[in-house]
C-alpha positions in Angstrom: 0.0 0.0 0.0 1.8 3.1 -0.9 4.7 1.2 -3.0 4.7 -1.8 -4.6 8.4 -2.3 -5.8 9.9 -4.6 -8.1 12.2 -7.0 -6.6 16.0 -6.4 -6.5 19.3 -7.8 -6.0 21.0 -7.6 -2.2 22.6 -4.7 -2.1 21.7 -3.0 -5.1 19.6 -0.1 -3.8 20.8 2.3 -6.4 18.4 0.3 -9.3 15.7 1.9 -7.1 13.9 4.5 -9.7 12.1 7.5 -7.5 8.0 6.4 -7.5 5.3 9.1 -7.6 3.2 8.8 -4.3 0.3 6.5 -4.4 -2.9 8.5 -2.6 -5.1 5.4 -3.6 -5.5 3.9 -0.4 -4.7 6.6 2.1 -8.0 7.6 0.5 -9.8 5.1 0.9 -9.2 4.2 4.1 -10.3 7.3 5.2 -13.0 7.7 3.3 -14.5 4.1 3.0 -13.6 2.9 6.1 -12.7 5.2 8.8 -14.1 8.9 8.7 -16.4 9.2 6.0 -16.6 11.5 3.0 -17.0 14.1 5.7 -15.7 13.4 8.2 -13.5 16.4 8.4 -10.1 15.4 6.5 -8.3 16.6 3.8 -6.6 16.4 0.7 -3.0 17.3 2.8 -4.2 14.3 5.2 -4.4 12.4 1.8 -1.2 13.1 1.2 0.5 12.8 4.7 -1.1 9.2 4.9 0.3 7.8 1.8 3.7 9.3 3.1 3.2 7.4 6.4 1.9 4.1 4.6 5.1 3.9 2.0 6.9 0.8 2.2 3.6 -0.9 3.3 3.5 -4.0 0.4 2.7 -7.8 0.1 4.7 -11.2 -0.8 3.7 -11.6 -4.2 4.3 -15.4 -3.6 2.3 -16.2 -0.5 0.0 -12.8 -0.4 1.7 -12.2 3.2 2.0 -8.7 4.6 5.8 -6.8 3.8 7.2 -3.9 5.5 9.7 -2.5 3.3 11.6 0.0 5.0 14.0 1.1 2.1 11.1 2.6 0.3 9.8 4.3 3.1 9.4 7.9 3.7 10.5 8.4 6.7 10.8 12.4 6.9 8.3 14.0 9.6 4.0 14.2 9.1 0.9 15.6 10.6 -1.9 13.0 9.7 -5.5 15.3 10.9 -3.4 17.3 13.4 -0.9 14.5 14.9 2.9 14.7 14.1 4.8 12.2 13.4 8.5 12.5 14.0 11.1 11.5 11.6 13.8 8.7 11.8 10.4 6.1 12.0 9.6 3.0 9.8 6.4 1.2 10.2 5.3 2.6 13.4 4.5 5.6 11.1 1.4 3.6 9.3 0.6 2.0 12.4 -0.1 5.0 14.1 -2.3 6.1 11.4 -4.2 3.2 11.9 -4.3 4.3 15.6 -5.5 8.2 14.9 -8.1 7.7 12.4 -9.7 5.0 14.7 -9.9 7.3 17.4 -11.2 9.9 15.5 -15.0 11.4 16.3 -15.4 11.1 12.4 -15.2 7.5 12.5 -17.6 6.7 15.4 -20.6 8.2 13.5 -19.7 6.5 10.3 -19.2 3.5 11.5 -22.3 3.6 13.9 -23.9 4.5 10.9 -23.2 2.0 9.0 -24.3 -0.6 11.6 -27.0 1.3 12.2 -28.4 0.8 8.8 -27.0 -3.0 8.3 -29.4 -3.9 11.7 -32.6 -1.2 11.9 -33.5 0.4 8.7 -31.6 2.2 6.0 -33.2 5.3 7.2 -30.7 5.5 10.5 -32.0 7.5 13.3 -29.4 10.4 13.9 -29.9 10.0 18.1 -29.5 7.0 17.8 -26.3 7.1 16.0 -25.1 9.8 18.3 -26.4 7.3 21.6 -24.3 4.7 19.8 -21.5 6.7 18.5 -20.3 7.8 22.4 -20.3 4.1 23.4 -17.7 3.4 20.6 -15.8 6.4 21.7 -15.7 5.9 25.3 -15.3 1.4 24.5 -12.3 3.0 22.6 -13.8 1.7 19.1 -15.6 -1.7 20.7 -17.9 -3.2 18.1 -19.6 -5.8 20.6 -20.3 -3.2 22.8 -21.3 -0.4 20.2 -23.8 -3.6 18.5 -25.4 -4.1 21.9 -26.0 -0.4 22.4 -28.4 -1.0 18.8 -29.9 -4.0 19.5 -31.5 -2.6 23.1 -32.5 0.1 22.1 -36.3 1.2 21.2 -35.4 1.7 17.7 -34.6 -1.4 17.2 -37.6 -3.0 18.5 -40.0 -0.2 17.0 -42.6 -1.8 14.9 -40.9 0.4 12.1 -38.0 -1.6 12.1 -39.3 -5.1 11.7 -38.9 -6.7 8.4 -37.7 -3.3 7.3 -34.5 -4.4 5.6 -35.0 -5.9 1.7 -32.9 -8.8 1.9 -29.8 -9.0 -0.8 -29.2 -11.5 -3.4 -27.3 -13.5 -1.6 -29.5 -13.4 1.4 -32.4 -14.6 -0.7 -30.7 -17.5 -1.6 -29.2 -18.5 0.8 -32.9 -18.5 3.2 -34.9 -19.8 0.1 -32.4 -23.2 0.4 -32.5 -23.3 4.1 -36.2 -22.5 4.3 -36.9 -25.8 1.9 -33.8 -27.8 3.9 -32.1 -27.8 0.7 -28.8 -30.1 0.4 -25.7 -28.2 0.0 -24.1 -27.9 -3.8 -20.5 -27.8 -4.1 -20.4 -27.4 -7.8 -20.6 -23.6 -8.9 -24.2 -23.3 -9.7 -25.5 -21.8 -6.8 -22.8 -19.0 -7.1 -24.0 -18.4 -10.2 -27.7 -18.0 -9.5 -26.6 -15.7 -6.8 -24.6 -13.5 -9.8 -28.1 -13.9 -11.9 -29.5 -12.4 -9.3 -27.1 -9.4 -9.4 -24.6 -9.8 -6.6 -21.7 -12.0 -8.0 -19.6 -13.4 -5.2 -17.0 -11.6 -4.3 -17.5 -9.6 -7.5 -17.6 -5.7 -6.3 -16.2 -3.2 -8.6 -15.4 -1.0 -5.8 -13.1 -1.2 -2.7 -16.6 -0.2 -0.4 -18.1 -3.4 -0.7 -21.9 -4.3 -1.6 -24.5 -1.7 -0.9 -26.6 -2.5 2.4 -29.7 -0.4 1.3 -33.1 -1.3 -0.7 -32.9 0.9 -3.1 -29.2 -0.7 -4.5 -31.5 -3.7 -5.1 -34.8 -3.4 -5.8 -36.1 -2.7 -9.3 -38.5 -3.9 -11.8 -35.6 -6.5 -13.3 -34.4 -7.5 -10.0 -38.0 -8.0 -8.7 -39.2 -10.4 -11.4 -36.0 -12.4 -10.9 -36.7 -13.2 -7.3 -40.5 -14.0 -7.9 -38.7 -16.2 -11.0 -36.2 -17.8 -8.2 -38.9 -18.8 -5.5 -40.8 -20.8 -8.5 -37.7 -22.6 -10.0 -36.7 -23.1 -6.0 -40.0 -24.7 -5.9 -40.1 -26.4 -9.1 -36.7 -28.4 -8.6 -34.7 -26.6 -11.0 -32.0 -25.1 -8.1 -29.6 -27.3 -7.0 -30.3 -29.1 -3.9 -33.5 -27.7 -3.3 -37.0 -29.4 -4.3 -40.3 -30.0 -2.3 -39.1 -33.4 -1.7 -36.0 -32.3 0.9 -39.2 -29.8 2.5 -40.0 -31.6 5.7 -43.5 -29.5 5.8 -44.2 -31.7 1.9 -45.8 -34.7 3.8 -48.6 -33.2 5.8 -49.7 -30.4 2.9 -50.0 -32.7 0.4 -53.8 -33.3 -0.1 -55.1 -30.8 1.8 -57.5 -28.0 0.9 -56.1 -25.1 -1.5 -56.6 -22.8 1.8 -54.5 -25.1 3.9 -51.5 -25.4 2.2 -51.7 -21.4 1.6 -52.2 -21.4 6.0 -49.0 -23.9 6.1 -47.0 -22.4 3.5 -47.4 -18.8 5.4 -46.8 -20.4 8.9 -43.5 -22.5 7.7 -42.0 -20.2 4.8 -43.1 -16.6 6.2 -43.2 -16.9 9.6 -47.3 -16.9 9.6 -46.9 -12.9 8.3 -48.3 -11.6 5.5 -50.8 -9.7 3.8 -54.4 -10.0 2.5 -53.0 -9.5 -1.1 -49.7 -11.7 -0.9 -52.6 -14.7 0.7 -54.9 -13.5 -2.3 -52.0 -14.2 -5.1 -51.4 -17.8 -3.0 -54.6 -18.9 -3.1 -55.4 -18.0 -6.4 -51.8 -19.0 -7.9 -51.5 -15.9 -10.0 -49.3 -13.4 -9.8 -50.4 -10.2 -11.2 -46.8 -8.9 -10.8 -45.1 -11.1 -13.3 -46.8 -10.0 -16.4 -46.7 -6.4 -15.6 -42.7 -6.5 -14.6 -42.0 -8.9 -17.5 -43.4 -6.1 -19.6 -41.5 -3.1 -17.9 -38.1 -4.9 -17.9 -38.5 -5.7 -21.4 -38.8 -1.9 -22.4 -35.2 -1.9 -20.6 -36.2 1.1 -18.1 -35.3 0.7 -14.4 -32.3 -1.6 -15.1 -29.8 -2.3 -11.9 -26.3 -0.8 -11.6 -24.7 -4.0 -10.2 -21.9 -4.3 -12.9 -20.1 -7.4 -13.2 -16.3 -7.0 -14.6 -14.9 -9.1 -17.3 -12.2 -8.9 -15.5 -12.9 -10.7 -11.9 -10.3 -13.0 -10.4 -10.9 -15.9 -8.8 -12.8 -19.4 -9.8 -16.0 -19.3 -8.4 -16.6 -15.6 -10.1 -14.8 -17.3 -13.9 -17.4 -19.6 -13.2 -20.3 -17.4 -12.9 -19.0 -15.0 -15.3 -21.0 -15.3 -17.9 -24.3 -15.2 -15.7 -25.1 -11.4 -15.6 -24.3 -8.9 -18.2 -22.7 -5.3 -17.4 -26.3 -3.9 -16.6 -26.7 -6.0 -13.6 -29.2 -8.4 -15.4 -28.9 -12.0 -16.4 -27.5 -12.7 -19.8 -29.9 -15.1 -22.1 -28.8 -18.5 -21.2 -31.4 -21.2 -21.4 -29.9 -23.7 -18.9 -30.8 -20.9 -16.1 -33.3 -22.3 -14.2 -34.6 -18.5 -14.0 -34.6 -18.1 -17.7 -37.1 -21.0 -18.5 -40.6 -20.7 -17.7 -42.3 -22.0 -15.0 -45.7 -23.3 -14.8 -46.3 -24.6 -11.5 -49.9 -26.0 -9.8 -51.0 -27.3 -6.5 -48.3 -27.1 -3.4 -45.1 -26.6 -5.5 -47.3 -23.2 -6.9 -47.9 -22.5 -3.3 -44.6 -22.7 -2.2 -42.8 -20.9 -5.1 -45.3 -17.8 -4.5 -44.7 -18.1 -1.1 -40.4 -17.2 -1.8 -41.2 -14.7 -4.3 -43.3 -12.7 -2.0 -42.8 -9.1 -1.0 -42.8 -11.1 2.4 -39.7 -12.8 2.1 -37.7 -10.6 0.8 -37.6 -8.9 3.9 -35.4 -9.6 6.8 
């Protein structure tokens, strides 16, 4: 971080060519991870922390941290009002660390942030500020700054239940456990998750997947998760099929209004609404027609890009599964690119994962 040198000969430090200053990841981490986009730095702090973080590199071989202390700068800084003397090595970068940690900045953005991740995207400013002093005065304690959340009011207000939309990956990963799905080793369900628009590990960006609704939900990504819970339900997702659902046995020949009462109790929790029972005991979605025809007029497309130039195997593998607009590439062997025709409990079920219902958390 800060320099990333070539490898040299022993005793050959005059092959060192002069390297401009990298500001890449002093900005980030005070943007993205510490302090916030406003929390109060600038762009001479930029600067001061790539100084202090020069020399800061990796083992290309084994991806191990390096310190390497000829490349360092080790002349004197003031990182957001702190000097740092001169003659130091790494102590300079780990001080950093230390300062923007302790910094006021960094309690609200991170109190923030977990805020939003367990109440509602809409965080509650006393809250954050409640929260915030407990991080400060813990001297940055997560545990401690998570506890202060989950007791509060706020985050047992009827406002904040179910009040988080659930991502991608999420979905998923409850649709298979809600159906007691057997796990899949091969890449297929990495791919449905990419389909969905979250590859694995597949973030453009160094601030990581969006934790808000509005990053997710949108007339393509909607008619992809109804189109999920019905191949879920028809068998076409690995591992998953009514037969591995321990609830199959005891709905199976019931009344159309029982198995909509069981589905609701053992896939939703026995929550929903008057229209989400309506669509399961009618087995028609009035969604799917009207989205089909909105996506297809290609408005209100996601912005989950997918780079063609991702490492790692399970994101080659899933590649090809969603195109730069965030939505799935035509591929007929996706089980959410066939359609789906579904009747009796399976029809049940699959309405049942593709509710507005489930994809809440």
């Amino acid at each position: 971080m800060g320099e990333f040198p070539r490898p040299v000969g022993a005793g050959a430090p005059a092959q060192r060519r002069a390297r401009g200053l990298n500001e890449n990841y002093a900005r980030e981490l005070m943007e993205l991870h510490t302090l916030g986009v406003d929390g109060g730095y600038t762009q001479k702090d930029v600067i001061e922390v790539a100084r202090a973080l020069t020399g800061w590199s990796m083992n290309p071989r084994d991806g191990q941290f390096v310190f390497r202390p000829e490349v360092h700068d080790a002349a004197d800084k003031v990182v957001l009002g702190h000097k740092l003397a001169a003659g130091r090595g790494i102590d300079d970068g780990e001080d950093v660390l230390d300062i923007v940690a302790r910094h006021p900045s960094t309690a609200r953005f991170i109190t923030t942030k977990l805020v939003r991740h367990f109440v509602s995207d809409s965080a509650s400013p006393a809250l954050v500020r409640e929260c915030a002093s407990i991080f400060t005065k813990t001297d940055g304690d997560i545990r401690e700054t998570v506890r202060c959340i989950v007791t509060s009011p706020e985050f047992f207000s009827r406002a904040a239940y179910r009040a988080k939309v659930k991502t991608p990956f999420e979905v998923v990963a409850s649709a298979l456990r809600a159906m007691n799905a057997q796990a899949d080793t091969t890449p297929r369900t990495a791919q449905l998750v990419a389909r969905l628009g979250q590859p694995i590990f597949g973030r453009q960006t160094p601030d990581g997947w969006p934790d808000r609704a509005d990053a997710w939900m949108n007339t393509g990504a909607i008619l992809n998760r109804i189109n999920f819970g019905l191949a879920v339900a028809a068998g076409r997702v690995p591992g998953a099929s009514l037969e591995t659902w321990p609830y199959s046995t005891s709905l199976r020949g019931v009344s159309r209004p029982a198995q909509v009462d069981g589905v609701i109790k053992a896939i939703l929790g026995d929550q929903s609404s008057t229209e989400t029972r309506a669509i399961l005991l009618s087995g028609e979605n009035p969604l799917i027609e009207k989205l089909a025809s909105a996506d297809s007029s290609g408005r209100d497309t996601a912005d989950n890009p997918m780079p063609d130039d991702m490492s790692g195997q399970a994101m080659r593998q899933a590649r090809g599964a969603v195109a730069k607009n965030g939505q799935p590439r035509p591929n007929a062997a996706s089980p959410l690119n066939r359609p789906v025709n579904l009747a009796g409990l399976a029809q049940v079920v699959g309405l049942a994962l593709g509710s507005p219902e489930f994809q809440r958390r």
